[in-house]
N, C-alpha and C positions, 0 to 999 in steps of 0.2 A: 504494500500500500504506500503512493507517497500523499504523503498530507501538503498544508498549504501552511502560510503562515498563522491565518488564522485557526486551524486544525494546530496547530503547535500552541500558542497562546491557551488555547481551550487545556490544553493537556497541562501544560504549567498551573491553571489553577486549579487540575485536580490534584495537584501535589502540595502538600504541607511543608517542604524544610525548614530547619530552624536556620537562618542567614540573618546577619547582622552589618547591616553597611554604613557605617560613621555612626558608630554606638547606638544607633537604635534597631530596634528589630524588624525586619520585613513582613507585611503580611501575606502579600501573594506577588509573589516575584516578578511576576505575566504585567502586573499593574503598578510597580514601584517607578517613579519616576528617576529616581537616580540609576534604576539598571536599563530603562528603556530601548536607550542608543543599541547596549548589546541584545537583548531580543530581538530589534528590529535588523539587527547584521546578521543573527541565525534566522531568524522568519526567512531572509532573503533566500538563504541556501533552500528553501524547504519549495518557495512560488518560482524562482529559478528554472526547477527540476521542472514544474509542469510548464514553462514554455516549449512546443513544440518546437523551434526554430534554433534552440539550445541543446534539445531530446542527444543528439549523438556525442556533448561532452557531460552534462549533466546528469543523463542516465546511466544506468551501467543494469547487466541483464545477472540474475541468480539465482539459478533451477529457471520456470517457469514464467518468472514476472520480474518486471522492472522494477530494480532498487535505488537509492540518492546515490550518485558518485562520492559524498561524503564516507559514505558507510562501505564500500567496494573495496574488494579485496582486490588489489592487482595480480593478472598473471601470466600476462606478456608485455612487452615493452609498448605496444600502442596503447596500455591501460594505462602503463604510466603518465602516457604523454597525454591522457585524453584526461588526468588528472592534473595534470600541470595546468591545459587549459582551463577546466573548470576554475581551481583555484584562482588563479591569475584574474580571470573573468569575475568573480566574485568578490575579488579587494578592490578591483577596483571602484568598486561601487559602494565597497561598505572600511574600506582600510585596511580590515580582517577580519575574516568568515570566518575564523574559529574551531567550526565545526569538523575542520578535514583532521585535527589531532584522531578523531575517533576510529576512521579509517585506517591511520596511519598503526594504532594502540591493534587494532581487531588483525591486521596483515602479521605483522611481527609474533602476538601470538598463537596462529596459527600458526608459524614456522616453528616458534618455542615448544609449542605441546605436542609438534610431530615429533619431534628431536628425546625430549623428553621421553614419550611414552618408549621411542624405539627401545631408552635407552634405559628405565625405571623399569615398562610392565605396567607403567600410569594408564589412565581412561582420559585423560586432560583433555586430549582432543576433541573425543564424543561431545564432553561435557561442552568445551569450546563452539561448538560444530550447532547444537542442538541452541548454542544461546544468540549465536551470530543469527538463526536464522528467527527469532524471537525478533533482533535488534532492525533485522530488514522487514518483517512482518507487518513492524509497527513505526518505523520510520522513524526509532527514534533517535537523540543526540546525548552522545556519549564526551565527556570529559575527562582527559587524561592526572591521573593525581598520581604523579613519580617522584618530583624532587621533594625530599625529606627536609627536615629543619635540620638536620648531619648535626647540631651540637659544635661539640669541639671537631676542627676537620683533622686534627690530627691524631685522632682517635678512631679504631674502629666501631661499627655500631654495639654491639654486644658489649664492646668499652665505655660506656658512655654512660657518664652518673646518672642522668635522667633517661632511660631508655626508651621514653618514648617522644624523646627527638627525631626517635625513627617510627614508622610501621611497622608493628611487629604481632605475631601470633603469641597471645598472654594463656589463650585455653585450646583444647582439640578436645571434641566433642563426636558422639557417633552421629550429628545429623549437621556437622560444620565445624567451624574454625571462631573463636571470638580473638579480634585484634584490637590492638590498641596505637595511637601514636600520632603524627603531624605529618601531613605533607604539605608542604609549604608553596605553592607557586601553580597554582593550579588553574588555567586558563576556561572564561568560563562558568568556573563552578557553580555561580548560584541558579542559571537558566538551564544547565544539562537535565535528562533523565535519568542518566545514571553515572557511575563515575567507575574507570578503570584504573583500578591500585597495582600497581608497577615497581618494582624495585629499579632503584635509579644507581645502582652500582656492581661491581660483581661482590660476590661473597664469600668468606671460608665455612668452613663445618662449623668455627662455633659461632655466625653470623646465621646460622641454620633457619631461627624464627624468624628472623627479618627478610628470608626469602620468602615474599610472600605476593600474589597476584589472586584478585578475584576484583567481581563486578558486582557494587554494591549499590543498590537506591539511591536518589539523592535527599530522601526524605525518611531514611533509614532511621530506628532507635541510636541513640550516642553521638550522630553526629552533626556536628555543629559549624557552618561554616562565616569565617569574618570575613568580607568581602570589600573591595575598593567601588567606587562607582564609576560606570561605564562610561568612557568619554567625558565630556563637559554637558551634562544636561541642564537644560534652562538659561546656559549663558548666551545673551546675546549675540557676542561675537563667534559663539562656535558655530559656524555656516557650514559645518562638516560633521565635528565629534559631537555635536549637542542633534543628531541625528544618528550616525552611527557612531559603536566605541566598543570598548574592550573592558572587562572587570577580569581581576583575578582573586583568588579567593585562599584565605589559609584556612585549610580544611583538617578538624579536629576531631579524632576517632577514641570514643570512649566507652571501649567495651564492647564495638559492634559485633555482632553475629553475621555470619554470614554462611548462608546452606553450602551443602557440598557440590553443588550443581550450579555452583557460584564460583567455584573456587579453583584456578588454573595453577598455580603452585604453592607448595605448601611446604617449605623445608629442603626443596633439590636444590639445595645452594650452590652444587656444580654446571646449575644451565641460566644465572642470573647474570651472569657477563653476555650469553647470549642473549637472552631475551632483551638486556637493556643496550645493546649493540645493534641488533634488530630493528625496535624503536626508533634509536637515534637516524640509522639510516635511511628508513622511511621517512623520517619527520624532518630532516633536515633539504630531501628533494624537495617535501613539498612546500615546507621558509620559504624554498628559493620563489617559486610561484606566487606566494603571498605577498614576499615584498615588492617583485617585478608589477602585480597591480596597486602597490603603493608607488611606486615608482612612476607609473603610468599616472598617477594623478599629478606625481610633481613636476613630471612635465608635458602636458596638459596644462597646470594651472600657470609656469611658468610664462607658456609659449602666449597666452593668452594675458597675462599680465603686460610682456611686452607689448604687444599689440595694443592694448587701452590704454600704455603710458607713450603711447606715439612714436614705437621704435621699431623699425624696418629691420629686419633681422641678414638678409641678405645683403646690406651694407653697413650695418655695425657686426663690425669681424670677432671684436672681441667679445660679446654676450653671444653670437654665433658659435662659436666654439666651445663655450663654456655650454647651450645648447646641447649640440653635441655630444661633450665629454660626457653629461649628463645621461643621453640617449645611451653612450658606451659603456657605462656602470652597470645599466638597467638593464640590458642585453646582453650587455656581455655573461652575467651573473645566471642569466635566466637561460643563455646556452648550455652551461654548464647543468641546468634540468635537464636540458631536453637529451645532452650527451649519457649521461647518468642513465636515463629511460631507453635509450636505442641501445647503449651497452649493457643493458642489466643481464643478470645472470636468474637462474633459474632453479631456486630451492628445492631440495625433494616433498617439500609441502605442495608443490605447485605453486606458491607464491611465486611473483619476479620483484629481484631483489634489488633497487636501483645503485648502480656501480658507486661503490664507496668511494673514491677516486675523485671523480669527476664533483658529487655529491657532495663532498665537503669541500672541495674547491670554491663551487661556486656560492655555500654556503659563506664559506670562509670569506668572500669577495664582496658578498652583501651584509655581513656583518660588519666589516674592517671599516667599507665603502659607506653606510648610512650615514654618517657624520659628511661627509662628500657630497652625498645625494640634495642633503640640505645647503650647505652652502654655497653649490651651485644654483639653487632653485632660489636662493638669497641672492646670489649675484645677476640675474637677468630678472630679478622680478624688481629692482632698484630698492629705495630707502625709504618707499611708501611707508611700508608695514611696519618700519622704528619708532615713526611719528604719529602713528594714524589713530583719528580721534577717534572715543568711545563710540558704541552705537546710540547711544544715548541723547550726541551732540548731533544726530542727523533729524533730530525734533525739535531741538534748542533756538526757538527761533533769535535770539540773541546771538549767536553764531552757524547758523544752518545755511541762511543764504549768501554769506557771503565768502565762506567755505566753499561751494558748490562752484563761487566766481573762481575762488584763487587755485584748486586741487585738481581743476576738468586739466587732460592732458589734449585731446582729441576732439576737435570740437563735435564728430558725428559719435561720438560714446558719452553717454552723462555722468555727470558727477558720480552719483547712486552708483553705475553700475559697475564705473572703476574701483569706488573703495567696495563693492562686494567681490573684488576679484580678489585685491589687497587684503582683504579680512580672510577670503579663505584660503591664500597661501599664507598667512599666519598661523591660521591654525593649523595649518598640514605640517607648519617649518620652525616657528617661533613662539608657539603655547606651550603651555604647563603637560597638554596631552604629544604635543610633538616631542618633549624632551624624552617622554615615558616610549613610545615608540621606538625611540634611539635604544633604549637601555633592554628593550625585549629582542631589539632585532638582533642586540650583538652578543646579549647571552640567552635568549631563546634556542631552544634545542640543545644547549652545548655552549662552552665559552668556547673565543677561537683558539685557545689553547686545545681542548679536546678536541676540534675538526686537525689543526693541525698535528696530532698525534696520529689520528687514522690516516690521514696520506702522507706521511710516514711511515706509517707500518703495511700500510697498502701498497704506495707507491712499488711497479717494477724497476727497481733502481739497478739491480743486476744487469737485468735487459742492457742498459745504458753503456755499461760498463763494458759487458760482453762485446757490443758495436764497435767499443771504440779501442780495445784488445784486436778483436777480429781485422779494423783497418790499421793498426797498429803490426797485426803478425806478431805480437806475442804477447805473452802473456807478463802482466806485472807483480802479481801478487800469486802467492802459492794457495789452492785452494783450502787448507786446513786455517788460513786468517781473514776468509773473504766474509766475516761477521756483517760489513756494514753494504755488503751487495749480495744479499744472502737471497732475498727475496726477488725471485723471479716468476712472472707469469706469462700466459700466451699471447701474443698477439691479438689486441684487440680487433683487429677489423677480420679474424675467423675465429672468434671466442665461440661462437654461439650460430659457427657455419655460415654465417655472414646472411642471417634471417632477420633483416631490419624492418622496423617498422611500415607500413605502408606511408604514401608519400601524405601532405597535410590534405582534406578539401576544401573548397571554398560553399561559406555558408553565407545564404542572404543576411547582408545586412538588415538590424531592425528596422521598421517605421519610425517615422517621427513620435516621440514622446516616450517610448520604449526605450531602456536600457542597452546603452551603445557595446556591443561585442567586439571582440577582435576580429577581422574581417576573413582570418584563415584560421579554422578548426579542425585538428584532424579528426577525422570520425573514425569506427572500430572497423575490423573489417569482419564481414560476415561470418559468424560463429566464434567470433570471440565473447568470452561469459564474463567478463568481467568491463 
């Protein structure tokens, strides 16, 4: 079934959780004005899916019936790509959909629980199998709860004076598990339906109870979550995040129970690198897609701020180029998706596993680069936005109309509609919500220290080495010290027989007043299930 936005709203207020956003308590999450922004950024993902005209990135097929690409399990490399779409298409309209972490949580572990059972004798899978298809039945949005409050970071979990810094299993019961603990930074949380508990590190044997994974209600006994508020709601000048936004929420588990048919690891502390590896990998291809449709707004809004400040871009070389560079951040970044999805490899889950390689590269490139992306969009949108009067003084008749004389740059654009260009590239570049952006893009998923670790250890560095031996005719190093060119792998352009995704199609662009698309979508090609 895919529901609508209004079909999601409905469902949020048949749930009760306990959430708390700036010390007071929410009543019905669906109606709080401080979370709005974020409902109205997952509503979207939900009315998206029934545009027809979307139907080939937006949908994805599951047994018999159509399910949300948010919720789709990838399992070829056009899934991926048809996911990168989606997402991409999605922020930009709302900043951040949010909603594809759930996707991202359900792929990962399905590959965890196959790995597992082969390797325990577990059911994990079934259990897994039997719930996914629960979560596409009913359309719902799932939220990822992984990063722990870790405590002291130099400490392991099981080390930790307060042990429920982490998540951890406190009881084992013959019909579940009761756990206890924090996870801190949970995207989302107050508007999901359910939330997927993740171990966000690997673990040893005696870290055993904090290997822990299940899917828990959002309105479950014990837990209680404190929430930030979505965007800037009700502020005048937010022309953006006082419509769409982001909450995150620290979610606090006290005592929860959880059935066994809930529960995907319980104590295999030897497959928690994996699973949180898994994760990461998926969730970091699809960053790159979210922030290339924020990307997409800043320049967009750039491009058109220049224009209402009376500046020809084709002869002013230098905000040209800075255009550009702009353009180069954002693409460049969002290659690095689409390379990640045409090289993916192929799990024995049947997942496809987007090339780690390529995936934190370009993750790593939109993390480093955000700081960039803004200052660029600061340097061609000029010094409006440092000065620009409240919205308050656009009714002041005491200064309103003579404001109007002195700020018009163009005599065919008005006053009005320049400084609402200027107001909304503040808010995307120079508010209190842009700075927050900044700080999720470059440690969301991962800091870039952990990307830069994976292609590191990913990287065929061997390969390189062998090239330039082989034009060399000899060899430099004896093979029993070749520690730091250890790592070799195949040739990516026949990794995988050289079975690349079909090429993009071209989809009609909307109508007028409809939601503008990217004008190339690749669609699936026929009998692909995901």
């Amino acid at each position: 079934m895919l529901m609508s936005s209004q079909d999601y709203r409905e469902s949020l207020r048949r749930s009760r959780p306990r959430v708390f956003v700036d010390g007071y308590a929410v009543e019905s999450v669906a109606d709080e004005p401080s979370l709005a922004p974020g409902v109205n950024a997952l509503g979207l993902t939900y009315d998206f899916a029934l545009r027809e005209h979307l139907a080939p990135v937006m949908r994805a097929r599951a047994g018999s019936y159509e399910i949300n690409r948010m919720n789709a399990i990838p399992s070829t490399g056009q899934d991926l790509l048809n996911k990168l779409e989606a997402v991409r298409l999605l922020c930009q309209e709302t900043g951040c959909a949010q909603r594809y972490l759930g996707g991202d949580g359900l792929a990962a572990l399905r590959q965890a629980t196959h790995r597992i059972d082969a390797d325990k004798a577990t059911d994990y899978s079934a259990r897994l199998a039997a719930y996914i298809n629960r979560v596409h039945a009913e359309d719902l949005s799932l939220g990822i709860a992984m990063t722990d409050g870790k405590g002291d970071r130099s400490l392991r979990p099981h080390q930790q004076p307060n042990l429920d810094t982490y998540v951890h299993i406190v009881e084992r019961r013959t019909d579940g598990i009761v756990i206890s603990g924090v996870k801190a930074i949970v995207t989302a949380a107050p508007y999901v339906h359910e939330l997927l508990v993740m171990p966000c590190r690997s673990m040893t044997a005696d870290d055993a109870d904090f290997a822990v994974c299940c899917a828990v209600p959002i309105d479950v006994d014990g837990l209680t979550i404190v929430a930030r508020p979505a965007g800037r709601p009700g502020e005048k000048a937010a022309l953006f995040s006082g419509r769409y936004g982001q909450s995150t929420g620290v979610v606090i588990f006290e005592r929860v129970f959880v059935p066994w048919e809930r529960v995907f690891l319980a104590g295999e502390w030897e497959h928690s690198a994996f699973l949180t590896y898994s994760y990461a990998t998926h969730h970091r291809q699809t960053c790159i897609a979210a922030r290339a449709g924020f990307g997409d707004l800043l320049i967009g809004a750039g491009a058109l701020m220049t224009e209402a400040n009376g500046t020809d871009l084709d002869h002013s070389h230098g905000l040209r180029d800075a255009m550009v560079d702009l353009i180069k951040i954002v693409e460049g970044f969002y290659a690095c998706g689409i390379a990640a999805s045409v090289y993916c490899s192929h799990d024995p889950s049947g997942v496809a596993m987007p090339d780690a390689v390529f995936g934190n590269i370009g993750k790593l490139l939109m993390a480093t680069q955000i700081y960039d992306m803004h200052r660029l969009a600061h340097q061609v949108s000029g010094g409006l936005i440092v000065t620009l009067p409240g919205p308050d003084e656009d009714h002041n008749p005491a200064t309103a109309g003579r404001l109007s004389e002195l700020l018009t740059a163009r005599s065919d654009i008005p006053y009005e509609k320049r400084i609402e260009v200027a107001r909304f590239v503040e808010d995307l570049t120079a508010s209190y919500q842009a700075g927050w952006y900044s700080v999720i893009s470059l440690h969301g998923g991962g800091s870039p220290d952990a990307m830069k670790m994976e292609i590191w250890r990913k990287y065929p560095l061997g390969n390189k080495v062998d090239l330039v031996e082989r034009l060399l005719e000899r060899g430099v190093l004896s093979d029993d010290v070749r520690k730091i060119t250890c790592n070799r792998q195949p040739g990516r352009c026949c990794i995988e027989g050289c079975q690349v995704p079909s090429a993009p199609a071209l989809v009609p662009l909307p109508q007028i007043g409809q939601p503008a698309a990217r004008s190339v979508l690749p669609l699936r090609k026929t009998g692909t299930t995901n």
